[in-house]
C-alpha positions as semicolon CSV with decimal commas, in nm:
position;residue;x (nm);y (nm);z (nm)
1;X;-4,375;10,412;-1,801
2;X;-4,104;10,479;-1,484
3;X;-4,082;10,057;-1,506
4;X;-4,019;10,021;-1,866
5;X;-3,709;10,277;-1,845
6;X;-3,622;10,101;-1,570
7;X;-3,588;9,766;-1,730
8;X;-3,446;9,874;-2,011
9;X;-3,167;10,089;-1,789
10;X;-3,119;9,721;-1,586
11;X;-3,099;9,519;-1,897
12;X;-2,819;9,767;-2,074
13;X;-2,644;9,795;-1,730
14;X;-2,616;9,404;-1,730
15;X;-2,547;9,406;-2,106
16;X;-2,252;9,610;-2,060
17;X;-2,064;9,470;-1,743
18;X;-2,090;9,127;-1,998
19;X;-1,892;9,275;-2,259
20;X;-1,608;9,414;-2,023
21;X;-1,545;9,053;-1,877
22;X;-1,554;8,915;-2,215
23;X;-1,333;9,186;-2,269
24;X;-1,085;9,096;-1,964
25;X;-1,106;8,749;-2,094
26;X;-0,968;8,797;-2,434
27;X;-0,725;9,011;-2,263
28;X;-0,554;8,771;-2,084
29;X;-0,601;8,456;-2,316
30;X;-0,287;8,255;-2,407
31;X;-0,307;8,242;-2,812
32;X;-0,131;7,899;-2,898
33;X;-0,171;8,069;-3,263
34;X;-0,057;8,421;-3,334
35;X;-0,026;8,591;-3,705
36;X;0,326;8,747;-3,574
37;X;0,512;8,471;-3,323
38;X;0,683;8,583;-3,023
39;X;1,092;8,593;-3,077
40;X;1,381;8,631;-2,832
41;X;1,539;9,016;-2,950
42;X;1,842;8,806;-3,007
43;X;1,716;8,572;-3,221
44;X;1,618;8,229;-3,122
45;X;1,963;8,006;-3,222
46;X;2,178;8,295;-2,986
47;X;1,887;8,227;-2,702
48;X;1,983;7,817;-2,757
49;X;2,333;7,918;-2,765
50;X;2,304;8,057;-2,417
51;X;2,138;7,803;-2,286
52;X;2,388;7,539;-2,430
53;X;2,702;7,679;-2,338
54;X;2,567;7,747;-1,965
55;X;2,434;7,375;-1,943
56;X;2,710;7,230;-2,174
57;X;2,849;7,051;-1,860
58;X;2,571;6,891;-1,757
59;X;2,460;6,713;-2,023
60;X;2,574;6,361;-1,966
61;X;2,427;6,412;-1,617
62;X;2,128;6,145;-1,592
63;X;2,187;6,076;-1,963
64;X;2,012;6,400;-2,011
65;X;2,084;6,484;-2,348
66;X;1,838;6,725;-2,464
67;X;1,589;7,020;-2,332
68;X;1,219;7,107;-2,361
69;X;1,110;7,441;-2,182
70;X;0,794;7,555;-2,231
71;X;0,661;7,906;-2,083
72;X;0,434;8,248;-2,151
73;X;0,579;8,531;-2,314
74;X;0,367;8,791;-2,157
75;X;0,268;9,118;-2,364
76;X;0,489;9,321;-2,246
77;X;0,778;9,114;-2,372
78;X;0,868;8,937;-2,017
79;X;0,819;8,495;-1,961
80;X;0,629;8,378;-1,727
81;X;0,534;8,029;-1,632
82;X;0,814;7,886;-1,752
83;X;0,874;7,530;-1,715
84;X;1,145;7,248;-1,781
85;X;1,001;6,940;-1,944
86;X;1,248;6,764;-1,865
87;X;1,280;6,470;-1,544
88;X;1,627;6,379;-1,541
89;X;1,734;6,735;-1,449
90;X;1,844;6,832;-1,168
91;X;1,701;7,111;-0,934
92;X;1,964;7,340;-0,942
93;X;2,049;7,307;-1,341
94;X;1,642;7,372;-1,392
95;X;1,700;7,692;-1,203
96;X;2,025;7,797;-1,395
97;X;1,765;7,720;-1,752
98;X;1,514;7,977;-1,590
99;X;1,734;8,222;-1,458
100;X;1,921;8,235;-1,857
101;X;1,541;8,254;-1,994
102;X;1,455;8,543;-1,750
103;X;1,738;8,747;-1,863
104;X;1,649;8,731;-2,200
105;X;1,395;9,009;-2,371
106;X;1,148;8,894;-2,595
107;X;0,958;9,095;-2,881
108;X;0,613;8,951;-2,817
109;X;0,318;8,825;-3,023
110;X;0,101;9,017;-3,214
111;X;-0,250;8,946;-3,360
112;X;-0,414;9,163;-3,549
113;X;-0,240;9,446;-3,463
114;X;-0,217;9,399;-3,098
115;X;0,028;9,237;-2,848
116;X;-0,137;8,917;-2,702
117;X;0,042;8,663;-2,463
118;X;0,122;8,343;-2,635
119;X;0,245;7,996;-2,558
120;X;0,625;7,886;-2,645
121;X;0,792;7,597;-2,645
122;X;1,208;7,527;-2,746
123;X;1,331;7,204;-2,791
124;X;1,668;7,197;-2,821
125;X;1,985;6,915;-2,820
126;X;2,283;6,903;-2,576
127;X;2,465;6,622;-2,806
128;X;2,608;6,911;-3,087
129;X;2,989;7,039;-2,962
C-alpha cells in the first residue's frame, strides 16, 4: 500500500514540474500574432518621423534609400533584439537607428488579456522630404 502512494506522489510530482515549464515556455514565447499589436506611445508615423529626421542625412549614403528594423517589444513595454535589415548601412548610422528605438516607450501586446512579447517589424522610406 506504502508503494502505491508512493507512485502516485512520484507521478503527480513529475506531472506538476511539466506544467510549470510549459508554463515558463508560453511565458517567454514571441507571438508573431497578437489580438492587441504592440504600438510606440507616440504613435507609429511620430516613431518614423524620428527616425527620418535623425537619418535624413544619410540617406543617399550607399544608395541607401530605405529602412527595415526588426526587434522584440518585451512585456514590459521595452525592445529588445533589435536589428537593422539593412547592408548598405553604416555601423555608426545602425547605432544612431537603435539608440532612437531605445528611447522610445512602447505599449505592448496583449492576448487574451495578458501582455505577451511579440515580434515587430517597420519598414519605412528615406526618399519622402
Amino acid at each position: 500500500m506504502k508503494n502505491i502512494f508512493f507512485v502516485i506522489f512520484v507521478f503527480m510530482a513529475g506531472f506538476q514540474s511539466i506544467a510549470q515549464e510549459n508554463m515558463l515556455e508560453e511565458d517567454n514565447r514571441i507571438h508573431t500574432f497578437a489580438q492587441v499589436k504592440a504600438i510606440p506611445s507616440e504613435g507609429l508615423n511620430k516613431l518614423k518621423y524620428k527616425l527620418a529626421i535623425e537619418l535624413k542625412r544619410y540617406k543617399n549614403e550607399k544608395g541607401l534609400d530605405a529602412l527595415i528594423f526588426q526587434f522584440i517589444v518585451e512585456k514590459d513595454g521595452s525592445l529588445s533584439n533589435i536589428q537593422v535589415k539593412n547592408e548598405n548601412l553604416s555601423e555608426k548610422n545602425i547605432q544612431k537607428a537603435i539608440s532612437v528605438l531605445k528611447k522610445s516607450k512602447w505599449i505592448p501586446a496583449k492576448h487574451v488579456g495578458k501582455s505577451v512579447r511579440s515580434r515587430f517589424t517597420i519598414s519605412m522610406s528615406l526618399n519622402a522630404d
